[in-house]
LOFIFI-189623 format. One record per atom (N, C-alpha, C): residue in one letter; residue number from 1; x, y, z; atom name. Coordinates in steps of 0.05 Angstrom, whole numbers. Atoms other than C-alpha are relative to their C-alpha. Layout:
// residues N
 code pos   east  north     up site
    a NUM      X      Y      Z   CA
...
// end
This chain:
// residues 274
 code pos   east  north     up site
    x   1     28     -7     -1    N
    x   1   3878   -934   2390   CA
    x   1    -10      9    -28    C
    x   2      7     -2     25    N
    x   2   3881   -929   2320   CA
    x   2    -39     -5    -15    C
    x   3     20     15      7    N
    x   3   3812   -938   2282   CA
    x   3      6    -13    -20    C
    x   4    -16     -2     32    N
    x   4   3851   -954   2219   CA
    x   4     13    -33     13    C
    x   5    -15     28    -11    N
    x   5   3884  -1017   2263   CA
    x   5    -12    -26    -10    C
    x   6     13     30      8    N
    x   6   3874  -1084   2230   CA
    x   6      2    -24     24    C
    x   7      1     19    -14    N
    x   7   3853  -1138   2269   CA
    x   7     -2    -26    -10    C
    x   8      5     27     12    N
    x   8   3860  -1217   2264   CA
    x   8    -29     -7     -1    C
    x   9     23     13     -5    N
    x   9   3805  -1254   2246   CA
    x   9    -13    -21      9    C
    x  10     16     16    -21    N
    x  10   3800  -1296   2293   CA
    x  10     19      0     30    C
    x  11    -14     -5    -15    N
    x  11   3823  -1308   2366   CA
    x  11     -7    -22     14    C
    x  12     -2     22    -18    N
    x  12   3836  -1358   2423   CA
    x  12    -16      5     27    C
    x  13     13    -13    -33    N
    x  13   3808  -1315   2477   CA
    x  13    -24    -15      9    C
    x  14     22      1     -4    N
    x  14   3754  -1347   2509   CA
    x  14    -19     16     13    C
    x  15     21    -34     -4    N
    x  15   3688  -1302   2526   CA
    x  15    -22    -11      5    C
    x  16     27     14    -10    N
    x  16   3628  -1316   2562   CA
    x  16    -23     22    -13    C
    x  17     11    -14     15    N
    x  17   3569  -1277   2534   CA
    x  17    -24      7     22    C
    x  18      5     -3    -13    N
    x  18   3522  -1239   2576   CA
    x  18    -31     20    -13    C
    x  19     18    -20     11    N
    x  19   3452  -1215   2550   CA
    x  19    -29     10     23    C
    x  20     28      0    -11    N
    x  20   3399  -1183   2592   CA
    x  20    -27      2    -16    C
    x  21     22     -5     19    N
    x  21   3328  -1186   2565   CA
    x  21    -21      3     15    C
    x  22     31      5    -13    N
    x  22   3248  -1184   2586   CA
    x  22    -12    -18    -28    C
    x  23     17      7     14    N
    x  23   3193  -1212   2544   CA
    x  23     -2      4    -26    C
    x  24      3    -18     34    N
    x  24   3183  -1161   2488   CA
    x  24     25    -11     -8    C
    x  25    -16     -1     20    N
    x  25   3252  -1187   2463   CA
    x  25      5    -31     -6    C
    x  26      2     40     18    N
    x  26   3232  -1269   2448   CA
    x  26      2     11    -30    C
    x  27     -5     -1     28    N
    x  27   3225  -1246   2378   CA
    x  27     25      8    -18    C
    x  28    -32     -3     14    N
    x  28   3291  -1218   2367   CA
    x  28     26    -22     10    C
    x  29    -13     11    -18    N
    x  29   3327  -1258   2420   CA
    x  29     14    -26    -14    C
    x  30     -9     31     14    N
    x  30   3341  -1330   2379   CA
    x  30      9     13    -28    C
    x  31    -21    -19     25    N
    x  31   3373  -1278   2319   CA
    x  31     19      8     11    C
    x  32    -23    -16    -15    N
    x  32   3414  -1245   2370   CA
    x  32     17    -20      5    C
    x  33    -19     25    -13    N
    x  33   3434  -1311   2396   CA
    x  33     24    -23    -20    C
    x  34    -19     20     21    N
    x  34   3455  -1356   2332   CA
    x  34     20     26    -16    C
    x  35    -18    -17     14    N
    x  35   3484  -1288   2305   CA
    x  35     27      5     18    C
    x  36    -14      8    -20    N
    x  36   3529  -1293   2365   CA
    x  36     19    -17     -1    C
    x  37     -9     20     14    N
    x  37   3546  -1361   2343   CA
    x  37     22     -3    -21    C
    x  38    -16     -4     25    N
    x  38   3566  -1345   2276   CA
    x  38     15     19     -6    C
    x  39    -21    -16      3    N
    x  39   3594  -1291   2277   CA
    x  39     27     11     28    C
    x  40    -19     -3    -23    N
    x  40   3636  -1281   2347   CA
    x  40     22    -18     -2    C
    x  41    -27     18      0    N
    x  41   3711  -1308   2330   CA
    x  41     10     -3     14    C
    x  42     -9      0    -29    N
    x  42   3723  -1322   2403   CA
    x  42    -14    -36      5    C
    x  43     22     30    -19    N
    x  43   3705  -1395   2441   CA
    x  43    -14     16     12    C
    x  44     11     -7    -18    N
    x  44   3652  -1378   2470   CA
    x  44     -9    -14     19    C
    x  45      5     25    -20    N
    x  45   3641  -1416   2539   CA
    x  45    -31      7      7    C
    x  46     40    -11     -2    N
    x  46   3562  -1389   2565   CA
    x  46     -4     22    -10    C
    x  47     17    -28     -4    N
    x  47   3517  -1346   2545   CA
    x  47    -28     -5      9    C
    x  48     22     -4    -27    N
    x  48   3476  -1319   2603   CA
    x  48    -20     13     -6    C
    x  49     25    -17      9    N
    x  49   3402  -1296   2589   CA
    x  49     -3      9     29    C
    x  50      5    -17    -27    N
    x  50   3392  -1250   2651   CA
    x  50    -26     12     -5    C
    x  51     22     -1      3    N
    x  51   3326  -1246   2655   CA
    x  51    -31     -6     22    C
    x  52     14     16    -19    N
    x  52   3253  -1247   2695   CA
    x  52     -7    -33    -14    C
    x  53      3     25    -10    N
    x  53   3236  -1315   2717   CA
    x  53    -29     -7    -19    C
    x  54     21      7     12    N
    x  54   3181  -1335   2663   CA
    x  54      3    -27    -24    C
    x  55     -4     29     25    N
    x  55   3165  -1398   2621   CA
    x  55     16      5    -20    C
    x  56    -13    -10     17    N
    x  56   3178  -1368   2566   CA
    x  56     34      4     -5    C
    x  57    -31      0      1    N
    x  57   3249  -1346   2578   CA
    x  57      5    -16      3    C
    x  58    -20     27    -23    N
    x  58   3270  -1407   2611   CA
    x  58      2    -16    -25    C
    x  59      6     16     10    N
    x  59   3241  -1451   2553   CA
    x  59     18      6    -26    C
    x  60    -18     -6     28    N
    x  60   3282  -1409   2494   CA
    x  60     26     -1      9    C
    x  61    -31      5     -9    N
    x  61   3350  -1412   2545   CA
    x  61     -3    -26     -3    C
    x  62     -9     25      3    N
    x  62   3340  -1493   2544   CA
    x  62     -8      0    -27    C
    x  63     -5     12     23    N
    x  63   3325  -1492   2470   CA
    x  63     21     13    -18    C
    x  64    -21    -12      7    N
    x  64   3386  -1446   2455   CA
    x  64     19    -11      6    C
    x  65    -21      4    -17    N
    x  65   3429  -1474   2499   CA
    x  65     17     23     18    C
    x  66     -4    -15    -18    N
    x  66   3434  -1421   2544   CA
    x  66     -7     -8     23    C
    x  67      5      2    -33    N
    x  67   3442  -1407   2618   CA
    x  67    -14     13      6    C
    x  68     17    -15      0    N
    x  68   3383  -1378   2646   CA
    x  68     14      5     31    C
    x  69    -10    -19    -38    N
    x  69   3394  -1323   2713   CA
    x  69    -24     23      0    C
    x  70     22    -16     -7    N
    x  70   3339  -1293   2744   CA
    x  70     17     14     11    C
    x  71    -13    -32    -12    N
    x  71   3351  -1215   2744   CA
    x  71     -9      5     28    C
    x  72      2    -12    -45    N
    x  72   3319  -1211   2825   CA
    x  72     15    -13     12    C
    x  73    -16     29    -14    N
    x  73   3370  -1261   2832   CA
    x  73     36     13      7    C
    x  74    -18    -10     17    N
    x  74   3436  -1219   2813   CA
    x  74      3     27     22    C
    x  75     -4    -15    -18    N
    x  75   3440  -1154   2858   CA
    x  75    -20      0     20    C
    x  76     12      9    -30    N
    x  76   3416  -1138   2935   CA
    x  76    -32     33    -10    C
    x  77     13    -12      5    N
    x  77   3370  -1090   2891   CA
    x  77    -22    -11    -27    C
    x  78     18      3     22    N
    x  78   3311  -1102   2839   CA
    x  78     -9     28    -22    C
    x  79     16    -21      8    N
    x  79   3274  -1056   2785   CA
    x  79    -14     19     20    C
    x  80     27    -17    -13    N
    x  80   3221  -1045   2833   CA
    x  80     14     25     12    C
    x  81     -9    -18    -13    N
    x  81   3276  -1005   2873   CA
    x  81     11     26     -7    C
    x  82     -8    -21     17    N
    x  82   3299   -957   2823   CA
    x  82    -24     13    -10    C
    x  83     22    -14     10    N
    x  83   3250   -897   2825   CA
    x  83     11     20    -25    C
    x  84    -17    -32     25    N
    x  84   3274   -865   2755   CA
    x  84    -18      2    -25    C
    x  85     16     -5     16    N
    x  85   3210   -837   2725   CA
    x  85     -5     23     -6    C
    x  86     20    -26      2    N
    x  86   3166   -778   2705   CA
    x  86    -23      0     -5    C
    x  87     23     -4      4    N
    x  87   3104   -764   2691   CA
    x  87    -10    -11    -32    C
    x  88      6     12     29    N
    x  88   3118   -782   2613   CA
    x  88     12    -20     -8    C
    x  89    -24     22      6    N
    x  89   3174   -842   2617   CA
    x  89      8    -12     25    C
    x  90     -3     13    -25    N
    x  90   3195   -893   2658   CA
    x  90     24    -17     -4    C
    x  91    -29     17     26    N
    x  91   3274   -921   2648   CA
    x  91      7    -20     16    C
    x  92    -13     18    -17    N
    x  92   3276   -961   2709   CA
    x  92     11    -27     -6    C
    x  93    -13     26      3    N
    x  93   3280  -1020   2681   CA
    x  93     28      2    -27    C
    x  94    -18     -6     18    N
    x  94   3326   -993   2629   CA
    x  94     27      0     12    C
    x  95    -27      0    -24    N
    x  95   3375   -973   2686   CA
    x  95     11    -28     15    C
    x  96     -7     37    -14    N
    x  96   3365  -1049   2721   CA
    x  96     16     -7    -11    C
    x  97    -19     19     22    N
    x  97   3393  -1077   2658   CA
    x  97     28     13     -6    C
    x  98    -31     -5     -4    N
    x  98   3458  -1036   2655   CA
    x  98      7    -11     26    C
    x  99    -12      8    -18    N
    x  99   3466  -1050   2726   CA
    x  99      5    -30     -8    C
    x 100     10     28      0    N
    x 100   3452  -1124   2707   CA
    x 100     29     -9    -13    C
    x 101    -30      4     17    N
    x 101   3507  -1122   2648   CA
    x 101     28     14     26    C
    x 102    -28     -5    -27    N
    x 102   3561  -1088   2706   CA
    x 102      1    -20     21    C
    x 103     -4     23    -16    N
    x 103   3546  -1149   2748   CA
    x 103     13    -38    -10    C
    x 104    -25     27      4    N
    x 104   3585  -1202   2702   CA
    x 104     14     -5      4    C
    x 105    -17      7    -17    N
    x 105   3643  -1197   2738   CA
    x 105    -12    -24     20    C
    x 106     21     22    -15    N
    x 106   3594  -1246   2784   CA
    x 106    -14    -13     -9    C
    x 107     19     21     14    N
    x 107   3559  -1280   2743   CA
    x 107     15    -23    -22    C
    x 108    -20     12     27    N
    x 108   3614  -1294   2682   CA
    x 108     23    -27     14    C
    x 109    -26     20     -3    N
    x 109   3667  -1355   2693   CA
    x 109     22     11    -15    C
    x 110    -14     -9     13    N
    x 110   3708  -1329   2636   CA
    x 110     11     27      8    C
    x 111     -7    -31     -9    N
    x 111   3757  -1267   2647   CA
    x 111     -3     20    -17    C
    x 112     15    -18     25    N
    x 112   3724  -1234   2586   CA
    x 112    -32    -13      0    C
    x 113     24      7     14    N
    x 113   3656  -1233   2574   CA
    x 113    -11     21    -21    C
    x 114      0    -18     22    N
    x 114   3623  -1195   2516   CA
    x 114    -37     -1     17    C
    x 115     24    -15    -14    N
    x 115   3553  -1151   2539   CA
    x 115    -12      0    -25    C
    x 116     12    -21     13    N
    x 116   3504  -1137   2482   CA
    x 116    -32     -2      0    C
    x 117     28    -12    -11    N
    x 117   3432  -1113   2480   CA
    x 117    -14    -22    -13    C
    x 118     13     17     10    N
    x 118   3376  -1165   2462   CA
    x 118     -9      3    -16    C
    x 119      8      1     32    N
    x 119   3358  -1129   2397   CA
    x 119     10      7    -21    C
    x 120    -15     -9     16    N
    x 120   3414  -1118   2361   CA
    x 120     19    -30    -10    C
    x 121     -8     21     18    N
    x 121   3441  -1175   2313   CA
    x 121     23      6    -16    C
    x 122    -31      6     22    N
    x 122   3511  -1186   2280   CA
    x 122     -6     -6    -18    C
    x 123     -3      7     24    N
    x 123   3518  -1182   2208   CA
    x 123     30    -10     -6    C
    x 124    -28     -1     10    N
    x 124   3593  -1184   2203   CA
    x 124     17    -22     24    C
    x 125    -15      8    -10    N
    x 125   3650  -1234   2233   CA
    x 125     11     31     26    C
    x 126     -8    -15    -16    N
    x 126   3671  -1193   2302   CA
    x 126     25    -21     24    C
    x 127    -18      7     -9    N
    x 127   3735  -1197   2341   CA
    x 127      3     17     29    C
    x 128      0    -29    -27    N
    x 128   3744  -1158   2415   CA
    x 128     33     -1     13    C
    x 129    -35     13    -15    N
    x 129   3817  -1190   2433   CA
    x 129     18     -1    -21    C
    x 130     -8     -3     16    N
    x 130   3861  -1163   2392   CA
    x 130     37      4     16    C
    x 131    -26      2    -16    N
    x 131   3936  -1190   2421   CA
    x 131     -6      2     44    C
    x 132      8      2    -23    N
    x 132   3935  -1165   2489   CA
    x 132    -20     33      5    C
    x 133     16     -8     -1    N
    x 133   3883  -1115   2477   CA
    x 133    -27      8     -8    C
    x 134     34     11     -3    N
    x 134   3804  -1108   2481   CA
    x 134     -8     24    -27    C
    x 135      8     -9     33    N
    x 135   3773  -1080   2401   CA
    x 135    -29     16     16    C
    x 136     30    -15     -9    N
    x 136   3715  -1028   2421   CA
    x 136    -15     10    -23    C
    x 137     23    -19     24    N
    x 137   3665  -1007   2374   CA
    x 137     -9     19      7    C
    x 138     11    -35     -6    N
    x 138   3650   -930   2373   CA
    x 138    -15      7    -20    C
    x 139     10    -25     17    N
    x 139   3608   -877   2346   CA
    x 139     14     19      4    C
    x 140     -4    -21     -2    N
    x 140   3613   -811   2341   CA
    x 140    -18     29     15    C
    x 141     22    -13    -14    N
    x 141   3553   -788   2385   CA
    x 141    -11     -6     25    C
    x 142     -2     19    -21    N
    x 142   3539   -793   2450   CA
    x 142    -37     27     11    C
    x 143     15    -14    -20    N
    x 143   3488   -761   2513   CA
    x 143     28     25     21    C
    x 144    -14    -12    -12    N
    x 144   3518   -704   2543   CA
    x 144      5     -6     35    C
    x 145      4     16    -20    N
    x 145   3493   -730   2602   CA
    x 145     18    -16     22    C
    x 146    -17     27      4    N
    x 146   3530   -792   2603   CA
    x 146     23      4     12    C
    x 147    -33     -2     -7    N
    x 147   3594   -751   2613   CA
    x 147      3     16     28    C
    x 148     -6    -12    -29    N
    x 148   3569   -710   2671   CA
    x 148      1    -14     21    C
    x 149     -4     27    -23    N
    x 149   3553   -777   2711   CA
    x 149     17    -11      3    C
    x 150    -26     18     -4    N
    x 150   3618   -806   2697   CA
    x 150     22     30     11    C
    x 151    -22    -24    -23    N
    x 151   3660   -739   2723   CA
    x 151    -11      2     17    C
    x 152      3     -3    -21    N
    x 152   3613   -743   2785   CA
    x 152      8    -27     15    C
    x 153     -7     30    -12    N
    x 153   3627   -818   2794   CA
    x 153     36      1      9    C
    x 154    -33     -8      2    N
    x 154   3711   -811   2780   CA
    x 154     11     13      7    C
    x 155     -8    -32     -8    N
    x 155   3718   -741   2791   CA
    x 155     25     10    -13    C
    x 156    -24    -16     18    N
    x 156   3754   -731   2727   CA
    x 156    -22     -9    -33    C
    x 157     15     -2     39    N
    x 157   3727   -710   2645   CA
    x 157      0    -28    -13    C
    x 158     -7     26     15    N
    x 158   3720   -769   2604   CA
    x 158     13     11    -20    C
    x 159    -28     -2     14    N
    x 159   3778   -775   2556   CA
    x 159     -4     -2    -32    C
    x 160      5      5     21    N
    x 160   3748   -806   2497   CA
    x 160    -12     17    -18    C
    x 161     28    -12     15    N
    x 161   3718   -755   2439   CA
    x 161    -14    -27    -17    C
    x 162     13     24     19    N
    x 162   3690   -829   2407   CA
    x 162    -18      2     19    C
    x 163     24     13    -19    N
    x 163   3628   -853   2447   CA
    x 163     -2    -37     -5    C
    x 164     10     32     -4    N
    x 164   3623   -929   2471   CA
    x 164    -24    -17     -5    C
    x 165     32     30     -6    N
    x 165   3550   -938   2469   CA
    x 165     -1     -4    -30    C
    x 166      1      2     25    N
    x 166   3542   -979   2406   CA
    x 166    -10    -34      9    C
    x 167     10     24     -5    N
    x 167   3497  -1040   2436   CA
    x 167     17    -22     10    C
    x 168    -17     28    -16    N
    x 168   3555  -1090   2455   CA
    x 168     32     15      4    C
    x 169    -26     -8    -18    N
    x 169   3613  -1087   2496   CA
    x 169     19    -20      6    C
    x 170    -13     22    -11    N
    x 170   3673  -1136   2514   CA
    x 170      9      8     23    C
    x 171      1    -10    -39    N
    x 171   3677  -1124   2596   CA
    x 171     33    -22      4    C
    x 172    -23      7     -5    N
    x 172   3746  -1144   2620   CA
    x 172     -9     -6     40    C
    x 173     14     -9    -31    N
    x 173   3725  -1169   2696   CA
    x 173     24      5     19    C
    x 174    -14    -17    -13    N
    x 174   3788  -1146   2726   CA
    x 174      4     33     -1    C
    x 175     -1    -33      7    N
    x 175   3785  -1082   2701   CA
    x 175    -26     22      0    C
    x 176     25     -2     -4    N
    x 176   3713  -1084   2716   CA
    x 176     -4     14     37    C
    x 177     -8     -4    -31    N
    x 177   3726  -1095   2792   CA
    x 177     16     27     12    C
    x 178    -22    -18      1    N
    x 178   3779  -1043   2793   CA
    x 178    -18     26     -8    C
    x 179     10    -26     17    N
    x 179   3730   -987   2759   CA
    x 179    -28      3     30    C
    x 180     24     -6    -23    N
    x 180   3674  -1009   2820   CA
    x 180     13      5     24    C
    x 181    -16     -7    -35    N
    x 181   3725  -1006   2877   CA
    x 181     14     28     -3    C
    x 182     -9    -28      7    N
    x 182   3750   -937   2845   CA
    x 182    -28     20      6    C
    x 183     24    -20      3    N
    x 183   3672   -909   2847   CA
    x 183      3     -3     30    C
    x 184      2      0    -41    N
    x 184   3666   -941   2918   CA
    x 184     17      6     21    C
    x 185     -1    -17     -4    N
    x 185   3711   -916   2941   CA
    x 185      8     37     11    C
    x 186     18    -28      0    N
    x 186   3701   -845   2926   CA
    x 186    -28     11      5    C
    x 187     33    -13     -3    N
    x 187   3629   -843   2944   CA
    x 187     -4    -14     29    C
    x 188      4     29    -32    N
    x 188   3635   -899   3012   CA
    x 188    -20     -7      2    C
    x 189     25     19      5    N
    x 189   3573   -936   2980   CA
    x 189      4    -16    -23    C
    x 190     -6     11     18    N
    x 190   3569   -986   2932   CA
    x 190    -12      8    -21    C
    x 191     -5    -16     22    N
    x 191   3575   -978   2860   CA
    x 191    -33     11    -17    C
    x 192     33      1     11    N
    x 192   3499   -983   2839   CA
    x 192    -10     25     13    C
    x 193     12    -12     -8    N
    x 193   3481   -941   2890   CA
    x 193     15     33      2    C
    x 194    -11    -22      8    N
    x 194   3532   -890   2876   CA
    x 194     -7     17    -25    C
    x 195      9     -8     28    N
    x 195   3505   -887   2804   CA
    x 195    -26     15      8    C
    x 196     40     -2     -4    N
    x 196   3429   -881   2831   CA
    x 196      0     31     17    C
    x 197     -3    -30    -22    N
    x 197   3461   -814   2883   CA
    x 197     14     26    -20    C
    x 198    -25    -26     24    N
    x 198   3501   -778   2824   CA
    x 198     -9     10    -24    C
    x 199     21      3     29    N
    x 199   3456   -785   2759   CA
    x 199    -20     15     13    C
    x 200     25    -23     -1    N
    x 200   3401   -727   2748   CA
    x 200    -26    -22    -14    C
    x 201     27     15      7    N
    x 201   3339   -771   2749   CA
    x 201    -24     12    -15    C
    x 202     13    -16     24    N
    x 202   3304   -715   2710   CA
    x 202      6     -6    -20    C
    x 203     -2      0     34    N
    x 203   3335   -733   2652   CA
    x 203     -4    -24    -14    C
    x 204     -3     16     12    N
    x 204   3318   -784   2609   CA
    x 204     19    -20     -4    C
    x 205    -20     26      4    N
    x 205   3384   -816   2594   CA
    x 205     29     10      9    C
    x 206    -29     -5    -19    N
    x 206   3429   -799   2652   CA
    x 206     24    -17      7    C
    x 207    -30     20    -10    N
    x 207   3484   -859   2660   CA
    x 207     -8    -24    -30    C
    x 208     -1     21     26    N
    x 208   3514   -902   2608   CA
    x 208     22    -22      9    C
    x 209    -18     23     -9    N
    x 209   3543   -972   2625   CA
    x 209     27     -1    -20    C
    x 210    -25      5     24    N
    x 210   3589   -974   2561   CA
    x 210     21     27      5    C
    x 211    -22    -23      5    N
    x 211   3607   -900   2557   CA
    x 211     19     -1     28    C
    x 212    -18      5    -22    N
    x 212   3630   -912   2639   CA
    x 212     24     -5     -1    C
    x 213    -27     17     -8    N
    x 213   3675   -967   2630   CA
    x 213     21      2    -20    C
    x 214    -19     -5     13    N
    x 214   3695   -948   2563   CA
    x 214     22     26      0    C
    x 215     -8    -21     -8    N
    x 215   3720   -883   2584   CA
    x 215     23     -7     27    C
    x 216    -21      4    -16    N
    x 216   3754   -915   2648   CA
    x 216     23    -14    -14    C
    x 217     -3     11      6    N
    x 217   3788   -960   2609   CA
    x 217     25     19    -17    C
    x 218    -12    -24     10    N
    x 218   3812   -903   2560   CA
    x 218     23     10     11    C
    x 219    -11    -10     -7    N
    x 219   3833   -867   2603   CA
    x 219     19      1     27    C
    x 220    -15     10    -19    N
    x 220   3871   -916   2658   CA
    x 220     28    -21    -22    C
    x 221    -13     15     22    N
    x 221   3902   -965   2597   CA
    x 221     -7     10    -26    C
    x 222     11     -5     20    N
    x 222   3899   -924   2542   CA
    x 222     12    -17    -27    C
    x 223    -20     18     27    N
    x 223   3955   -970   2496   CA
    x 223    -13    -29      1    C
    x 224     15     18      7    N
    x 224   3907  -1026   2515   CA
    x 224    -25     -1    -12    C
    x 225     15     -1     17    N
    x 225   3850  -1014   2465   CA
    x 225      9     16    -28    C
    x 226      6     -2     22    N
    x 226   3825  -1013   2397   CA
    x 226    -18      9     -7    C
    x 227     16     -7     15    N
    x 227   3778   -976   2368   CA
    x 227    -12      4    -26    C
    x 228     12      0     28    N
    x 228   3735   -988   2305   CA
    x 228    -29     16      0    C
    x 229     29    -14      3    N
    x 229   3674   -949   2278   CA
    x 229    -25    -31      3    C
    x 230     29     23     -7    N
    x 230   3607   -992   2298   CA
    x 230    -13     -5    -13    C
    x 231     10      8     21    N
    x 231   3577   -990   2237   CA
    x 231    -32     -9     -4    C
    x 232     39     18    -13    N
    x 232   3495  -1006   2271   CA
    x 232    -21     22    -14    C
    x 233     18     -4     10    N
    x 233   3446  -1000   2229   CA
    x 233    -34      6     17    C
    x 234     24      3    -14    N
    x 234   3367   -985   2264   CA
    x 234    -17     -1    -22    C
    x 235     17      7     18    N
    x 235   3318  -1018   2218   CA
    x 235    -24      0     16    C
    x 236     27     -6    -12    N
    x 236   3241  -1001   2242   CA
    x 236    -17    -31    -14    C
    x 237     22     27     12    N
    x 237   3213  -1083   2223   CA
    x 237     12    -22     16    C
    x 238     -1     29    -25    N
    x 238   3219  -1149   2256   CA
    x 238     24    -16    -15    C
    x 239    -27      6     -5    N
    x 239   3288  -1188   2261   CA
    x 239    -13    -18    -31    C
    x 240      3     27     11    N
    x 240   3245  -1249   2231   CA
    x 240     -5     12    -33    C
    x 241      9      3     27    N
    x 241   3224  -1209   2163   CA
    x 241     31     12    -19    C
    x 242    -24     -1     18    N
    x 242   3295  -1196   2137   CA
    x 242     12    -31    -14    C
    x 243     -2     13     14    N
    x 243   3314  -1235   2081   CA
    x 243     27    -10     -7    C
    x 244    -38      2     -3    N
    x 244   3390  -1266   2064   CA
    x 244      9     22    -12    C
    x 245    -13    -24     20    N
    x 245   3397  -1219   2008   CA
    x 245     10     21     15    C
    x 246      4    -34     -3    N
    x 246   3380  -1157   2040   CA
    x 246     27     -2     29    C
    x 247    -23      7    -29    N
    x 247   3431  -1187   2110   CA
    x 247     32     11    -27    C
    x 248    -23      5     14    N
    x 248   3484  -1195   2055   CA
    x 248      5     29    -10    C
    x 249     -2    -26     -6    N
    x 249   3472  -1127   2029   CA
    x 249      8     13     22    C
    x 250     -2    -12    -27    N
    x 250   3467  -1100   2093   CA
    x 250     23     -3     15    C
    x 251    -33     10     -8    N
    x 251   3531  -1133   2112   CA
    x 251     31     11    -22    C
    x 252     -8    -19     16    N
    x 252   3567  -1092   2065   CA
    x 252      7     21      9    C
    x 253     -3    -28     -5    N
    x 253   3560  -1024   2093   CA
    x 253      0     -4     32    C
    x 254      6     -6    -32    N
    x 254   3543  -1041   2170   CA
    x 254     14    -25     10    C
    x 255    -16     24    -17    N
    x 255   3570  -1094   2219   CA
    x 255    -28     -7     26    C
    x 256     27      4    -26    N
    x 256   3497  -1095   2269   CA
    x 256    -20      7    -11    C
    x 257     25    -14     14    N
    x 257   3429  -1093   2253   CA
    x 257    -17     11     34    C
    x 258     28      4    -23    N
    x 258   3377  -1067   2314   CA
    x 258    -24      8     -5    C
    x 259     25      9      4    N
    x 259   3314  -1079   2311   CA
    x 259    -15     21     30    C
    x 260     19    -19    -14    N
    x 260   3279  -1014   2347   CA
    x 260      1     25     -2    C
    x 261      3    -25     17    N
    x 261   3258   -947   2325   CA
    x 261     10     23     19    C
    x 262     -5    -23    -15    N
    x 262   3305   -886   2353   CA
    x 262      2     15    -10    C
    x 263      2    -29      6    N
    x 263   3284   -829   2363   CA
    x 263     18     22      6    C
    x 264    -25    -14      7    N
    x 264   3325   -765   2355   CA
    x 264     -2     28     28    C
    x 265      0    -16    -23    N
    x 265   3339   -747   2423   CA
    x 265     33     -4     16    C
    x 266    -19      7      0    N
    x 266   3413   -753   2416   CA
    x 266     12     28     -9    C
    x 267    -10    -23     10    N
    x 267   3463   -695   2398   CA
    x 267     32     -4     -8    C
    x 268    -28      3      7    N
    x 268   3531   -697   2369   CA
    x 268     14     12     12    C
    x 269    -18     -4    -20    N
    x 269   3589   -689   2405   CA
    x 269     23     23    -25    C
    x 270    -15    -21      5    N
    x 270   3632   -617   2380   CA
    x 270     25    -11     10    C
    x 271    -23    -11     -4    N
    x 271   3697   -647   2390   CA
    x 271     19     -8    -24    C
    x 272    -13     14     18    N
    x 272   3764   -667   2358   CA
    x 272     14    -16      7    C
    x 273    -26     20    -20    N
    x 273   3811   -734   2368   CA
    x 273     12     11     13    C
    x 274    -22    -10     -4    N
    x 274   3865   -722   2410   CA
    x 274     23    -12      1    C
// end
């Protein structure tokens, strides 16, 4: 679990690719996609745009060469059904799309697929299959949150002091299956709807798809992962006005660019390795 662990640079594994999106992310979406391309050292067999049903999408999955999957298409639930608002924010559809990425086990052919967000772009060559185990990219900061939903889901601490969320993920779908038939069960409902009964819907950013599985994962196979620092940059300007230079720079110090302005409603995590 080293972070210090060198990995090959390249690999045999094949990996299906799994992006959910809406509208607002055509403009980043065909950066996300050829950066995918070029930089992912895996075959990659599909990548799935999970997404609503609009011209638009459909018309950039057939000129990508992507598979297009209508998100009302995908679980026996929609957005509409996830009431997770307030009076000042509304994350429902934020929540859909994790659920959306935890449904590749069903959707993926490949027994790896790789998850990442529609506005976050590869600068750097990336590897996730490293022998016979899966390369995670961490920070060092997480939602406190995050960890109380996963000890109500499991009904044990998460293990990791790193944090998983860091825009993309490589999902293992046996080990996927195995993490939803462990929630279900412990709760005798399925896994979505276990998340939607356990998570404090007051809060802003109560459940995390990555920190979940990276934490089960952790802490069921812990000699099967790798951990490297994530290296993601958040640039506040449009995918399309970066220049080679400034990529090449930028590829230097970071390994991801995303393309959306966050705000500082995040807190650092007080612990130490163990």
């Amino acid at each position: 679990m080293s972070l210090s662990q060198k990995v090959p640079l390249s690999s045999r594994t094949k990996i299906d690719v799994l992006i959910p999106a809406i509208e607002k992310d055509l403009g980043t979406l065909p950066f996300v996609i050829d950066a995918l391309r070029k930089y992912v050292k895996h075959p990659i067999g599909e990548i799935l745009i999970v997404a609503p049903k609009t011209k638009k999408m459909m018309d950039l999955c057939s000129k990508k060469g992507c598979k297009f999957v209508n998100e009302n298409k995908v679980l026996p639930l929609t957005k509409k059904n996830i009431n997770y608002r307030s009076k000042t924010w509304d994350r429902s559809g934020w929540l859909f799309q994790q659920f959306l990425k935890l449904s590749g086990d069903s959707l993926c052919s490949s027994k790896f697929y790789l998850v990442i967000d529609a506005d976050t772009v590869l600068i750097r060559p990336h590897i996730f299959r490293s022998g016979q185990k899966t390369v995670f990219y961490c920070r060092n900061w997480s939602q406190d949150e995050y960890f109380k939903t996963y000890k109500k889901l499991l009904g044990r601490k998460h293990s990791s002091s790193l944090s998983f969320v860091t825009h993309y993920m490589l999902f293992e779908k046996s080990k996927l299956v195995q993490l939803k038939k462990t929630i279900e069960s412990k709760h005798r409902t399925p896994w979505y709807s276990a998340i939607l009964r356990n998570m404090n819907k007051s809060k802003q950013y109560a459940f995390s798809e990555f920190e979940t599985y990276g934490n089960f994962i952790h802490s069921t196979v812990p000699n099967k992962l790798i951990r490297k620092q994530a290296l993601n940059k958040s640039l506040h300007m449009n995918a399309a006005q970066i220049s080679k230079f400034q990529l090449t720079t930028l590829s230097k110090t970071y390994r991801s660019l995303s393309f959306h302005k966050r705000k500082g409603y995040f807190r650092k995590l007080k612990v130490t390795e163990p």
